[in-house]
N, C-alpha and C positions, 0 to 999 in steps of 0.2 A: 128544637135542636136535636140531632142526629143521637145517640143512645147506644152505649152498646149493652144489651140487657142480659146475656148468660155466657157463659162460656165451658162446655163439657167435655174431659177427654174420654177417648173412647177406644180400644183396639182396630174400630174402624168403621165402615158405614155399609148399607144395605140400601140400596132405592128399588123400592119399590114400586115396578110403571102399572101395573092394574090399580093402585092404587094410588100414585101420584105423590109416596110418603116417601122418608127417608128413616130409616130403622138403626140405629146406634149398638155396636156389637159391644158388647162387655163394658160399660162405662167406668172408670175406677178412678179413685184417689189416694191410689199408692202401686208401686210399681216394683215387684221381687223378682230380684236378679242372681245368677248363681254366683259371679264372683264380681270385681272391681277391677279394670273398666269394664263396660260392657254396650254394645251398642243394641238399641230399638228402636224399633217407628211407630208412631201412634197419629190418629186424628184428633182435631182439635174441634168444635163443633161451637160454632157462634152466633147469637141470637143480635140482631143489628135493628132497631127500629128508628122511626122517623126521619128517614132519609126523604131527600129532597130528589123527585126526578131529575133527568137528564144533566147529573154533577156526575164530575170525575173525583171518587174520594180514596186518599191513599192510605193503605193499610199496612201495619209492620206487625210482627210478633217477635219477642225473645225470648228463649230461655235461659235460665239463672239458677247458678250451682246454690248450694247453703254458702255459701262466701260471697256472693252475690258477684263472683264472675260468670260472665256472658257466654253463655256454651253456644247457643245458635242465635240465629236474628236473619228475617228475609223482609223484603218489602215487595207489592204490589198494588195494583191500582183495580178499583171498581166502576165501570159508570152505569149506573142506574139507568134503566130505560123505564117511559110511564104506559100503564097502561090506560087508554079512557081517557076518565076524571081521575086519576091518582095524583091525589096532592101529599100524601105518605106512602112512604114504600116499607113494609117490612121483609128483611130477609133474612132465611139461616145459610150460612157458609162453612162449607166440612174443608179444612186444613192438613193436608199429609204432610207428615211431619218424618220425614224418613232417615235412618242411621243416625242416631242422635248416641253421642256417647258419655255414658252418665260414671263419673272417675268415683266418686263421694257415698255415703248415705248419707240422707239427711232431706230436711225440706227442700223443695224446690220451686220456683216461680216460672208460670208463661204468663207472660205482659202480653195484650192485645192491646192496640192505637190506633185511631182514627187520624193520621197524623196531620192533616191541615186543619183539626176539630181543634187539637190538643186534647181531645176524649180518648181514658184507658180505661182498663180494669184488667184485672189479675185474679188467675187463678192458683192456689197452690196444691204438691203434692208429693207424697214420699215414696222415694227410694231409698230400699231394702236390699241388705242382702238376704239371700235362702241360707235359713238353717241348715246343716248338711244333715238332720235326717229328713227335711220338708220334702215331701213329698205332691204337696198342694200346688196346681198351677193357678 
């Protein structure tokens, strides 16, 4: 059955074609902002195994304030192609997640779904405001 195995946010992503990788800019689990609201974008970076070739599987994400209203949410579709003998596919998929506007501190949730699986998993993260003498980015 289909798996989703990680989920990492990141400021963004690098692919690298001499080498055929993709490189993850600043990975973080907390997010410091100067005031309230404030909008940003980050990537979401997802580890998906045991996919079945030549399925169409549909994917959603939300994100969730600490009161567990709904700030964002999109859906999309994947379909896997085989290569060969692929009777497993594994894949990673980087997610732009752009102008997101965070009102609150406090924990925060992005859900990821496999939504014809019924498979999630969640990751969480905190928003911060900056001290006003922080000078740390």
């Amino acid at each position: 059955m289909p798996k989703i195995g990680h989920i990492v946010l990141s400021e963004g992503t690098l692919k690298s074609v001499e080498e055929n990788k993709t490189v993850l800019l600043e990975p973080f689990c907390n997010i410091d902002v100067p005031q309230f609201p404030h909008t940003v974008s980050f990537t979401a970076s997802i580890g998906l195994f045991n996919l079945e070739p030549n399925i169409v599987y549909n994917f959603a994400y939300s994100i969730y304030s600490p009161t567990g209203e709904k700030i964002e949410g999109n859906f999309f579709d994947i379909q896997t192609k085989a290569n060969s003998n692929d009777t497993s596919i594994f894949l990673s998929i980087n997610i732009n997640i752009s102008d997101i506007t965070f009102e609150m501190e406090g924990v925060h949730q992005l859900r990821f779904q496999i939504g014809n699986l019924h498979e999630e998993k969640s990751t969480f993260f905190y928003v911060k405001q900056k001290s006003k003498g922080d000078t740390n980015d």
